[in-house]
C-alpha positions as CSV (number, residue, x, y, z in Angstrom):
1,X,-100.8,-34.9,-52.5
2,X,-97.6,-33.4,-54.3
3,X,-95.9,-32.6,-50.5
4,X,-96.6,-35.5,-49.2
5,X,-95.0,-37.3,-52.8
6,X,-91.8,-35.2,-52.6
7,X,-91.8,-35.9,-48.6
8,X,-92.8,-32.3,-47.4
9,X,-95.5,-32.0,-44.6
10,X,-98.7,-31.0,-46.5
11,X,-100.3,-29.0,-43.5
12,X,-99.0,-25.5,-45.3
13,X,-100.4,-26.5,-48.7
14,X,-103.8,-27.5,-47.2
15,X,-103.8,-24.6,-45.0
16,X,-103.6,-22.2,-47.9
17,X,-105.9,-24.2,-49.8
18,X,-108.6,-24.0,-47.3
19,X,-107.8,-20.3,-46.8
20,X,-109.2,-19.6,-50.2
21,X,-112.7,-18.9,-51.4
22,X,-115.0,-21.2,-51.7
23,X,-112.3,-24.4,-50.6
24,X,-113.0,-27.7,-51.6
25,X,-114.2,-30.1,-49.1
26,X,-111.5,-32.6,-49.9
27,X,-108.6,-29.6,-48.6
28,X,-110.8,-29.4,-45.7
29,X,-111.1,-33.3,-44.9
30,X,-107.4,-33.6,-45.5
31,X,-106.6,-30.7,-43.4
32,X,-108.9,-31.7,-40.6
33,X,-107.5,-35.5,-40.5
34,X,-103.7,-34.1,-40.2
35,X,-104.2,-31.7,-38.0
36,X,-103.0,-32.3,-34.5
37,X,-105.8,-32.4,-31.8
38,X,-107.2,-28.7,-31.5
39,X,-109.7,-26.2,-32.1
40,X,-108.4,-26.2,-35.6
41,X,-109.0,-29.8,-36.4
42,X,-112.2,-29.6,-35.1
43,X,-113.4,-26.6,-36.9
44,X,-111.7,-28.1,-40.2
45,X,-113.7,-31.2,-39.4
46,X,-117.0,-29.5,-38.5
47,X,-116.5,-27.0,-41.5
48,X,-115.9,-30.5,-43.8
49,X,-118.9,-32.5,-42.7
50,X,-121.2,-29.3,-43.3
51,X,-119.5,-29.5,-47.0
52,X,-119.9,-33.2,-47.9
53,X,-121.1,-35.1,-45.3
54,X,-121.1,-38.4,-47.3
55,X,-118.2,-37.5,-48.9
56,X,-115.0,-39.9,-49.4
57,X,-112.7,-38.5,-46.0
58,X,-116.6,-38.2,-43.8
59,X,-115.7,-41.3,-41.8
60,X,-112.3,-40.4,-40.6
61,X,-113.4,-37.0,-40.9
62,X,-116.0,-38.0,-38.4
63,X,-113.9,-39.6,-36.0
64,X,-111.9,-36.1,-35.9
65,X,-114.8,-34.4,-35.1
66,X,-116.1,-36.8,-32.7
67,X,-113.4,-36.5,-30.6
68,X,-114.1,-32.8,-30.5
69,X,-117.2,-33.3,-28.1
């Protein structure tokens, strides 16, 4: 949120984020949905609905990963 406030790209930040242990499932949503179309995105996405399936990104989430198949 703080890139995309001061106008940076946020992929970096989320990348590192979900690059951690244990990530939260909002980096992973967030990463997924910027994420150009890819094996990344969809594994982000995949990796996110496992995580919180109802949570607040799932629906757009679930259009990333839809897309996937």
């Amino acid at each position: 949120n703080i890139a995309i406030e001061q106008g940076n790209d946020p992929v970096p930040s989320l990348r590192a984020a979900v690059a951690g242990i244990a990530p939260p499932a909002e980096a992973i949503g967030r990463l997924a949905l910027r994420l150009p179309r890819g094996d990344e995105a969809c594994a982000a996405a995949r990796r996110y609905l496992e995580a919180a399936p109802r949570g607040y990104d799932a629906e757009a989430v679930r259009e990333v990963a839809d897309r996937c198949r």
